[in-house]
C-alpha positions in Angstrom: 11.4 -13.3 16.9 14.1 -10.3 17.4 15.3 -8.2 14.9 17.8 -5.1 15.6 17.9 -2.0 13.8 20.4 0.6 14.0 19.5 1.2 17.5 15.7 0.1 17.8 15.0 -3.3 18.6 11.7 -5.5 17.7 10.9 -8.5 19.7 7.4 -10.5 18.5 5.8 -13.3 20.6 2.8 -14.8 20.9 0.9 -14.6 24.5 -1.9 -16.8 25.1 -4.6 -17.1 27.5 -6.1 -14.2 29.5 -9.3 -12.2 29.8 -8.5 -10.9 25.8 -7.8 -14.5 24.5 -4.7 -15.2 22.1 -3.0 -12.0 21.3 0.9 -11.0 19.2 2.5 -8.8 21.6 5.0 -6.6 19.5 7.6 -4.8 21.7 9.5 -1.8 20.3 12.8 -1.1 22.4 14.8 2.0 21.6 14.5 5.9 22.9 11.3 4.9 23.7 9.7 1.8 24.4 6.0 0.6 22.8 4.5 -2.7 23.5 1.5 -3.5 21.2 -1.4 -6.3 21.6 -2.8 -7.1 18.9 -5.7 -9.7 18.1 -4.2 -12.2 15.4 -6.2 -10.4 12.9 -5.1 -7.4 14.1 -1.4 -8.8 13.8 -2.2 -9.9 10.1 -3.3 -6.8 9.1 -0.6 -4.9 10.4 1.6 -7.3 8.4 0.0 -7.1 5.1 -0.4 -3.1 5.4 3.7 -3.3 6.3 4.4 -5.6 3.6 3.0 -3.8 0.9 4.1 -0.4 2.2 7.8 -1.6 1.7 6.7 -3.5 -1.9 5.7 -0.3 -2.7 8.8 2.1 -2.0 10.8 -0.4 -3.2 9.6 0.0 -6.8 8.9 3.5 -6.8 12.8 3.1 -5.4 13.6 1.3 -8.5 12.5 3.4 -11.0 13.6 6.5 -9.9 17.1 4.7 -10.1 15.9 3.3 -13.6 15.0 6.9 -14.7 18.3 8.1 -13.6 20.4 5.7 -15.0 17.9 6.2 -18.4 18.7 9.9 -18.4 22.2 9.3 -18.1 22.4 7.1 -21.3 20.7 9.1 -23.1 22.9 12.2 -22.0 26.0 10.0 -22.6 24.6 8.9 -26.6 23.8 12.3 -27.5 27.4 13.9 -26.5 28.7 11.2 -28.8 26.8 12.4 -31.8 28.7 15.9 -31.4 31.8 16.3 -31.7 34.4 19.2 -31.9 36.0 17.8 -35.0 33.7 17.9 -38.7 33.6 14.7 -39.6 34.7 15.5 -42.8 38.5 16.4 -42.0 41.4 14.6 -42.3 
């Protein structure tokens, strides 16, 4: 599996057999290049930790844009309750 982003690229593959036994070799191309081996479990973890990391921006993402957009309502309902005209003229 390949995924490119921006201008760092992520290849994942499995690699079997040798003195380590099965491992997930994750490859990071870009300025720099990385190549991880990581045991299955290892490969799991790393998963898990990565999904939840991004679950967890993503809300706290969410509602900061649902507190803005909250302020802004509430800024835009109480300018509407003042006006430069008395209500009572004609």
């Amino acid at each position: 599996m390949a995924l490119m982003t921006q201008d760092v690229k992520f290849t994942i593959t499995p690699q079997s057999g040798g003195e380590e036994g099965d491992c997930i070799q994750v490859q990071i191309s870009g300025e720099q290049n990385v190549v991880l081996c990581l045991t299955p479990q290892q490969a799991r973890a790393m998963a898990s930790d990565l999904i939840q990391t991004v679950y967890r921006a993503e809300v706290k993402n969410s509602l900061q844009t649902s507190q803005r957009k909250s302020i802004g309502a509430k800024t835009d309902t109480a300018t509407d309750h003042y006006s430069m005209h008395s209500p009572h003229a004609a």
